[in-house]
N, C-alpha and C positions, 0 to 999 in steps of 0.2 A: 328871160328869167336869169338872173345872176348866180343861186343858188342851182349845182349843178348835180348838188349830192344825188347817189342812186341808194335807196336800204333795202335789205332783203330781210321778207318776213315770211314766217311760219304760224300759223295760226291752227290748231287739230280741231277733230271734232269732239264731240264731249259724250262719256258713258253715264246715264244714271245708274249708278251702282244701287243705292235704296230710296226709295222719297219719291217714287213715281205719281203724280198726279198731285203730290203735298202742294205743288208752289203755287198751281192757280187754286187749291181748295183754300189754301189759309190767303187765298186774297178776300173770302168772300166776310173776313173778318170785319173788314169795312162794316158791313151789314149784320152780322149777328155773331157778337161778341163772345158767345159760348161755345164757338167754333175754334177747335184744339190752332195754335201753329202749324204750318208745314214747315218740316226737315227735311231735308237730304243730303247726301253724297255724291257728288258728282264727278266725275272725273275725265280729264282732258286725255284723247288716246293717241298713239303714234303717230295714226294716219291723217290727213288733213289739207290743207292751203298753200302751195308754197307759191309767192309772188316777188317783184321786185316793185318798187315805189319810188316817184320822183314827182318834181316839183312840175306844173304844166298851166297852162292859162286856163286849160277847160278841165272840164272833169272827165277821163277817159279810163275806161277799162279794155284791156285785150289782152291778148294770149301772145305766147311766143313761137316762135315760127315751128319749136317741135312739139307744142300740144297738138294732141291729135284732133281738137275737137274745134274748131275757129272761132272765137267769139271777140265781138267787137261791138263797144257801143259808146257813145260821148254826148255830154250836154254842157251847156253853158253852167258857171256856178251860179245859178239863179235858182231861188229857193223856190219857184213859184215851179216852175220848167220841172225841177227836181221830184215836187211832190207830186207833178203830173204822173210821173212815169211810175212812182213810186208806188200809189193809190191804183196804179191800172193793173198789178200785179205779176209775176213770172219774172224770173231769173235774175235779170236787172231794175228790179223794185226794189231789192233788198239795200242792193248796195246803192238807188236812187235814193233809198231813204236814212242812210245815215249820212250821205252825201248832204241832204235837205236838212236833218239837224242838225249838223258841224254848222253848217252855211249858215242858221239862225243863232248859233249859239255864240262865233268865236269869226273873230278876223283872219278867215282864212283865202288864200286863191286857190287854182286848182290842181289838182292831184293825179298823176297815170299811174297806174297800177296796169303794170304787166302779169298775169297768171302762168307761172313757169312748169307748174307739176301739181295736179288733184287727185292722189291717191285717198281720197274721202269716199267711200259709197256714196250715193242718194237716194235721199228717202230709205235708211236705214234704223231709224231707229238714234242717231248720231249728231244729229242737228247739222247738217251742212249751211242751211240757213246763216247760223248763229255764227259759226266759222267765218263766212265771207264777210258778215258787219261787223264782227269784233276786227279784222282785217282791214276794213277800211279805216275803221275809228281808228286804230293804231297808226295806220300810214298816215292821215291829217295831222295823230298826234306827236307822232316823230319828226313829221319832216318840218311843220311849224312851232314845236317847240309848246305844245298847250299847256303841258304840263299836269296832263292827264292820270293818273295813277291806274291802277289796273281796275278798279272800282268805277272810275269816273268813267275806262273804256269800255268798259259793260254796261256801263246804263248810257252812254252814247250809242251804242249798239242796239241793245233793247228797245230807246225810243229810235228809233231810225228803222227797226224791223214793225215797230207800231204803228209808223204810216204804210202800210200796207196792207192788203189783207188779208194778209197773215198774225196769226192770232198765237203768236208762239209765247211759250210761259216763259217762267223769270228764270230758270236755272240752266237754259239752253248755254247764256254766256259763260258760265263756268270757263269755257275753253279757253277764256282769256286769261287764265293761269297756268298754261302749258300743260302738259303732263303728270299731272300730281294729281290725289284728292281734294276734294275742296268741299267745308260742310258748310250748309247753307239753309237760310232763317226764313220763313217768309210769314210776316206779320201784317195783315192787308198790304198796302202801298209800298210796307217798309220792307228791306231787305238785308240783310245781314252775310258774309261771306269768310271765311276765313281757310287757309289751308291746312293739310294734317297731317302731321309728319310720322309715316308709317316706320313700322319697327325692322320689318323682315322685307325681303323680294314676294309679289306676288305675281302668281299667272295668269292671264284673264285670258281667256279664247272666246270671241265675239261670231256669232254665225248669222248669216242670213237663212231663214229656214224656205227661202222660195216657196211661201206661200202668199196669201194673200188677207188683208184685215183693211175694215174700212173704221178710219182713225176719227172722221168725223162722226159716224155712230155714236162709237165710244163713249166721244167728249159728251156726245148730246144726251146720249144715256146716263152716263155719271152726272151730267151738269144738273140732273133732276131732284138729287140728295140736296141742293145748294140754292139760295143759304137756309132754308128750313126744312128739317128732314119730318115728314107727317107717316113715312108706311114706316115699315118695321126695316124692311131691305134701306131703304134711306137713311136710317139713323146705322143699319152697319156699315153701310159707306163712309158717314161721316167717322165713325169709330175705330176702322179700318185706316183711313187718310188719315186720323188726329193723333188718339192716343197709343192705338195700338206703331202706328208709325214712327211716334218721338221715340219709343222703349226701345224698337230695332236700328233706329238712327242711332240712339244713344249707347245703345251695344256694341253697334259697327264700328265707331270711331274707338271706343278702347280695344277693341279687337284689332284694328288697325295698326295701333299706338304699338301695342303689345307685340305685334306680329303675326298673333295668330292664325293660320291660313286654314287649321281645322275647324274652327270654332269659329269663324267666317263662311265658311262655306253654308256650315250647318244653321245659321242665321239666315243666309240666301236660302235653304228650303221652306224655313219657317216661316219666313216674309211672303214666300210665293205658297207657303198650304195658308195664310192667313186670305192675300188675297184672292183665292178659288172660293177660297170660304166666305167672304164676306162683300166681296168688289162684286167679281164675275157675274153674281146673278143678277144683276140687274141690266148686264147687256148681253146677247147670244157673242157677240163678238169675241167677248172674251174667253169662251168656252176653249179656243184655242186648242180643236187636236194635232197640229202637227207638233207645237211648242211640248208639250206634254207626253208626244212621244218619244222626244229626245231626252227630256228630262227622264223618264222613267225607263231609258236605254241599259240594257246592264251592264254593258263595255263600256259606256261615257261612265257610266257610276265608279269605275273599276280605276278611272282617268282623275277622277275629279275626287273633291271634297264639296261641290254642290253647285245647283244653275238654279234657274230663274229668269223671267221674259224681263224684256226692256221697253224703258221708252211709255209707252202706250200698252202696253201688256198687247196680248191678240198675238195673231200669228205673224208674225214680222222678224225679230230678231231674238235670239237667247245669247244669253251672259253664263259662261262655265267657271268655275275658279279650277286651276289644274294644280296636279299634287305636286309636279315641279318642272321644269322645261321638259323630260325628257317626256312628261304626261301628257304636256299640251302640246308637243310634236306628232305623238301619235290621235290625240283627238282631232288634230287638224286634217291630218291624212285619211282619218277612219271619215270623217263629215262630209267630206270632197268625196271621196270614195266611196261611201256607200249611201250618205245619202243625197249625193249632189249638192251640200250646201259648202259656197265660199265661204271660208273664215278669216280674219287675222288676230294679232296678239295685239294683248296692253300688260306689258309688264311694267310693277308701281316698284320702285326702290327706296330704299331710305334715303331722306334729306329734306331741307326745308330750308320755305325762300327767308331774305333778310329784307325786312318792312321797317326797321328800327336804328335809327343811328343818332350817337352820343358825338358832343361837340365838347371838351372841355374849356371853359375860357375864362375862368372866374382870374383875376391878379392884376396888377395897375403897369404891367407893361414898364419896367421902373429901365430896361437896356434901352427902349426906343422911346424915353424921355427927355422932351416933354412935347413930345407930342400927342401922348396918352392924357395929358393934362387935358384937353379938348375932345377926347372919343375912345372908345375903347381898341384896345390894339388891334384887332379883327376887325376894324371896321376903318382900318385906313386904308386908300383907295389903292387900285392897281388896276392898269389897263389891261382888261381882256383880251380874249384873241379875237372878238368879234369884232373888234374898235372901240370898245363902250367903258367908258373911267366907271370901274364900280368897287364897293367898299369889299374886301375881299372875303368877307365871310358871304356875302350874294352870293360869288362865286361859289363856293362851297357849297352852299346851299344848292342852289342851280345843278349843281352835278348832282347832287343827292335824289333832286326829285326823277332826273335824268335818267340816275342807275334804279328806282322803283322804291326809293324811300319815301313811305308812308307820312312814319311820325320820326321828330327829330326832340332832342334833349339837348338844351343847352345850359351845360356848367355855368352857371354865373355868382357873381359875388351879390348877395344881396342888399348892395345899394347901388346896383349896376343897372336895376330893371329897368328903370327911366330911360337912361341909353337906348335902350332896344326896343322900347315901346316908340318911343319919338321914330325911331327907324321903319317900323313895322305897319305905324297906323297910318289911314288914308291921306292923301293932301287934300285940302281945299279945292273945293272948285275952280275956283278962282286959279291956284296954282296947276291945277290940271290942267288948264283951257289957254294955259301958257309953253306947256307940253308940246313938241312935235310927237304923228304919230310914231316916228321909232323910236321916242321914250317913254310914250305912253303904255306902251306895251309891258316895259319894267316895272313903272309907277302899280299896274294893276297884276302883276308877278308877286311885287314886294307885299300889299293886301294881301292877297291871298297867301302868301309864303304864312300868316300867321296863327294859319290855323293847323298849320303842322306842327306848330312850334310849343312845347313844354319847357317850364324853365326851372330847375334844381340850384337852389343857393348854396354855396360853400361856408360857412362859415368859419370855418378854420381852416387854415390850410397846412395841412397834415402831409403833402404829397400827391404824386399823382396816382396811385393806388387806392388813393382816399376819397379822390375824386370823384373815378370812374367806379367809384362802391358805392359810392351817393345815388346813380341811378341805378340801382337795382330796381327797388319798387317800380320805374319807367318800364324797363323793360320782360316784367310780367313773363315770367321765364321763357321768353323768346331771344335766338340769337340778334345780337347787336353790332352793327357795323360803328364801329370806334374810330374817329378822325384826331389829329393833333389840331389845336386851335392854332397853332401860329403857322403852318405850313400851308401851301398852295400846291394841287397834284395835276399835271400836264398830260395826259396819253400822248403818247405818237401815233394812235390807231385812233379810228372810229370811235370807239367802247373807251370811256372814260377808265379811267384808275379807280372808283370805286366799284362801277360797274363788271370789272374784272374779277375787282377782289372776289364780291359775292358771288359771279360764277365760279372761281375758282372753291370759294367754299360748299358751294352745292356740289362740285365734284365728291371734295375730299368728307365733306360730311361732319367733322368737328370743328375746334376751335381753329382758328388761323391767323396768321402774322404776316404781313406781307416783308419784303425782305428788295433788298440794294444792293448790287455790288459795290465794291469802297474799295480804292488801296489798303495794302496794310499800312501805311503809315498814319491812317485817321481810324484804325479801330477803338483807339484810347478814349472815344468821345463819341461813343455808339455801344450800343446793346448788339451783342453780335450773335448769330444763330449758326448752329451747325448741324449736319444734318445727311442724308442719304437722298438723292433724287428722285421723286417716285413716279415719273414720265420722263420718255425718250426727248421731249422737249426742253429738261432740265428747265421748266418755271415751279416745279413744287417738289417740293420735298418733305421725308418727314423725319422733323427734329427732332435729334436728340441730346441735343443743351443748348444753353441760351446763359450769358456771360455779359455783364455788363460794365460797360468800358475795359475789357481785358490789356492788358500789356502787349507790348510787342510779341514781344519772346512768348509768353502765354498763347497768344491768337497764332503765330504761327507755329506751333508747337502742335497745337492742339484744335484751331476752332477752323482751317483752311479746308477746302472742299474741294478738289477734280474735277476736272468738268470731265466729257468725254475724250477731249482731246489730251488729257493728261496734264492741262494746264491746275493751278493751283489757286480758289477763289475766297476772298472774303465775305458774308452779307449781313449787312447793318440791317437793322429794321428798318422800315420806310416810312411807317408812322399810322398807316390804317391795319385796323385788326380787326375780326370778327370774333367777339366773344360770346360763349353759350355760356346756358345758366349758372354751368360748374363753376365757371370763372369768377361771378358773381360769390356765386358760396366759398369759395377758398378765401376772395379775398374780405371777406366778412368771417371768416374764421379766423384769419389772419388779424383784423382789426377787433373785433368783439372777442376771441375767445383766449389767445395768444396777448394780444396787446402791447407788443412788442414792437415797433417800427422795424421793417423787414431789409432797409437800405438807410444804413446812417438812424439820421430822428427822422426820416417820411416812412410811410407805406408806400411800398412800389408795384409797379403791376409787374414788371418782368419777374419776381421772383413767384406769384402768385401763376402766373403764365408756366413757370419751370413747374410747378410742384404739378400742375396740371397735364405736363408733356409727360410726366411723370406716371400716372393716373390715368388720363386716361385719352392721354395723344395729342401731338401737336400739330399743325403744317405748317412749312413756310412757302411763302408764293411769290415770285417776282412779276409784278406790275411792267408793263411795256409804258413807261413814263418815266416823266422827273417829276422831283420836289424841290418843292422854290420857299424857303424862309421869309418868313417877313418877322422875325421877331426881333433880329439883329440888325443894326445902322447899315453895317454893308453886307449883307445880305437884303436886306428891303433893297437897298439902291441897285443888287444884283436881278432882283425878280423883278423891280420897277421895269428895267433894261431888257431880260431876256424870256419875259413870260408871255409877251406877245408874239414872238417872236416867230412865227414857220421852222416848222422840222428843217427845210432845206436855204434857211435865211445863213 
């Protein structure tokens, strides 16, 4: 194998917060259409998967030499081989069976996945299942490049844990969105996911109550309401699973939003006196007294603002909300201690991922004319680092889906669409079967890139403030990861430059600017940020001005920055930013209610970005890369030259 790359993945296991038993009730919508939706909450917790991934002829899983537990098993990538092991069930079925869908699905070889650390219970309540095939899905879809979204890894997952038999519902894969909430739809077949960006820190302390519950009872018992309910207990099953479940779904998430951790909690009693009331009696299992004894503890109560069973309700696992770290220290200790049962923490914090990114490109490209005469600037070619001549918005694109972009917006002039449609749509058969396979694989990239793709017309052009206002409506008040159209971004790491960016802003939690070091003698011809360091690594800081094209004398005056070494630094912007909604409305207050062009005759984003730092915060991040121009003659001929080029070329 040539490729020699190793990635290191983490995959947790997943808490159902509310929505227990919603996802396979609202499958039975298939069948009888009066049957409410299932909702839930689910959320990915601390503990989990941790493995390493590489490229391998066969497919092998094993451990590393200090897991304490040995596991080792390998097959050929044959899909027939794969479903074998798959279908026979235990441990390595799981991961045979996302192994057996990747293999039908996608041009893949094979995969070692080393297991380095499983601090996951089992059979917890947690889905360890769901952990190790959302783990697999990931490693095929990293190391070959599927271009898989977090969406596309969960239902790789799901059908991959379906040839088994095991009969696990839809909301186990939640975990493939890390540690965060995630609300989730389930409409028969169909499924709907999205994450929920909490207000406040909450505490969860997770227990196993070392008892015992038989989970396939349960199902058997519940599965009796489904899908037509004839007793009385049947119809409150369904009533219970439907409607009473979307109100508490639908409360928890503004609760969430909110912050509220009181009014949370007391939701989590409401939802567990609903199902005593309405679930339980139709199976002894769920009568549940050990669960019921914790919960009606008066020292947990004294800890807590509320619990409630997981998973499967019955005596298996309870869910606490704690009144704040120093409550869910001593709950932990009191459960260990008095009543024998291990626990750990899922602490949920603010922030929320970036699914959405703005590409500006609308203008006739009139510096690197007339070459523009024939294509649109962004789509003249530049050789990759992989060796492959491609039009350099691919490139951009490529990273986008890379770093976990969803849907993309592309700024354009509208009589540019032809351009991009001709780009976008399938070849010819004919012209496919002319293809070698390592182009084919682009050709059927480029297809699919177009169902990401959103296209916003400029019509005037007002600015780049005016631009990046255009997609507002695109981005549906979620934050937006914002690219320059005529720039190309390099990492020197692993993790791409956009990919950074967005972690960097899940750190800091607001709007963000990514930032360059520059001499002073080029600040005249850059938006320059200043600002205080807010990590001992000096990659972020939080600004407090931002100056576009300052003076000499101005920038060193006033915009230089210390490192720790007591040296003296300048940072231009870099050209990606994450914008939240705020930004959005400034600069629509700016253009709709002021009407004023804020830089010269355009609207500009840096002054809308200032008023914002202003208000209500800014960061700036440095990116471990370059940026390579292509909008300039010699700069194109600069990036032609050194964009391919090896860190140590």
């Amino acid at each position: 194998m040539t490729d020699k790359r190793k990635i290191h993945l983490f995959v947790p296991g997943r808490l159902c917060l509310f929505g227990e038993h919603s996802d396979w009730a609202g499958m039975y919508r298939t069948v009888n259409s009066e049957i409410e939706k299932g909702q839930a909450i689910v959320s990915g917790v601390e503990q989990g998967i941790y493995a390493t991934a590489e490229k391998a002829d066969k497919f092998i899983i094993a451990t590393s030499p200090d897991f304490p537990e040995k596991e080792s098993w390998e097959c050929e990538m044959d899909s027939a081989k794969l479903l074998e092991v798959a279908q026979q069930g235990g441990y390595f079925s799981y991961v045979a069976g996302v192994a057996s869908y990747i293999n039908d699905n996608y041009r893949v070889g094979g995969v070692k996945i080393t297991i380095e650390k499983r601090d996951l219970p089992i059979k917890s309540g947690l889905s360890s299942s769901a952990a190790i095939c959302v783990l697999v899905a990931r490693a095929f879809n990293q190391l070959y490049q599927l271009r898989m979204n977090i969406k596309g890894e969960m239902q790789a997952a799901f059908r991959g844990e379906q040839r088994t038999p095991s009969r696990c519902g839809r909301l186990d894969q939640a975990c493939a969105y890390g540690v965060k909430p995630v609300y989730m739809e389930f409409d028969g077949v169909e499924i709907d996911s999205k994450p929920i960006r909490v207000g406040s820190t909450f505490h969860w302390v997770i227990a196993n109550l070392m008892a015992s519950k038989d989970t396939i009872k349960i199902l058997a018992d519940l599965g009796k309401a489904y899908p037509f309910a004839n007793t009385v207990p049947e119809k409150m099953v369904q009533e219970a699973l439907g409607r009473d479940n979307i109100a508490i779904v639908g409360k928890a998430k503004e609760l969430l939003i909110k912050g509220d951790a009181e009014g949370l909690g007391q939701l989590m009693k409401d939802a567990q006196t609903i199902f005593d009331q309405k679930v339980a009696p139709m199976c002894t299992e769920l009568e549940a007294p050990v669960l019921h004894s914790v919960l009606n503890d008066p020292y947990i109560n004294e800890l807590t603002w509320g619990g409630k069973g997981v998973g499967s309700q019955g005596d298996g696992t309870v869910q606490f909300l704690a009144k704040d770290e120093e409550s869910a220290a001593k709950l932990q200790e009191y459960l260990k201690d008095e009543k024998g049962m291990p626990s750990f923490l899922l602490t949920l914090k603010p922030g929320q991922t970036v699914r959405k990114a703005i590409i500006p490109l609308a203008g006739f490209g009139t510096r690197v004319f007339p070459a523009t005469k024939c294509m649109p600037k962004c789509m003249m070619p530049v050789y990759d680092r992989d060796g492959v001549l491609k039009p350099a918005l691919l490139i951009m694109l490529e990273q986008l889906l890379e770093a976990g972009i969803e849907d993309i917006c592309l700024i354009i002039g509208e009589d540019e669409q032809p351009d991009f449609d001709r780009f976008f749509e399938p070849l010819s058969a004919e012209q496919q079967e002319k293809l070698p396979d390592s182009k084919r694989k682009y050709e059927d990239l480029i297809s699919n890139l177009r169902h990401h793709i959103t296209y916003v017309y400029q019509r005037e052009r007002l600015g780049f403030g005016h631009a990046v206002w255009l997609a507002k409506r695109f981005t549906d008040g979620e934050p937006a990861l914002l690219l320059l159209g005529d720039f190309l971004y390099k990492s020197n790491t692993a993790v791409n430059c956009c990919k950074q960016v967005i972690d960097a802003y899940k750190e800091c939690g607001g709007a963000l600017v990514s930032i360059t070091e520059i001499p002073l003698s080029r600040v005249v011809h850059y938006g320059i940020v200043h600002g205080c360091w807010n990590n001992k690594e000096e990659t972020i800081l939080k600004a407090d001005s931002m100056v576009e094209k300052p003076t000499d004398d101005y920038a060193e005056e006033y915009l230089g920055i210390d490192n720790a070494r007591g040296e003296r630094k300048y940072y231009a912007t870099f050209g990606q930013y994450v914008l939240t909604p705020e930004v959005f409305e400034e600069l629509e207050r700016q253009i709709k209610v002021v009407g004023k062009p804020s830089e010269g005759k355009e609207f500009g984003l840096t002054s809308a970005l200032d008023t914002i730092r202003e208000n209500n915060g800014l960061f700036g991040f440095v990116p471990d890369g370059e940026s390579f121009d292509i909008g300039l003659p010699d700069a194109y001929r600069e990036t032609m030259w050194r964009y391919a080029q090896q860190d140590n070329d």
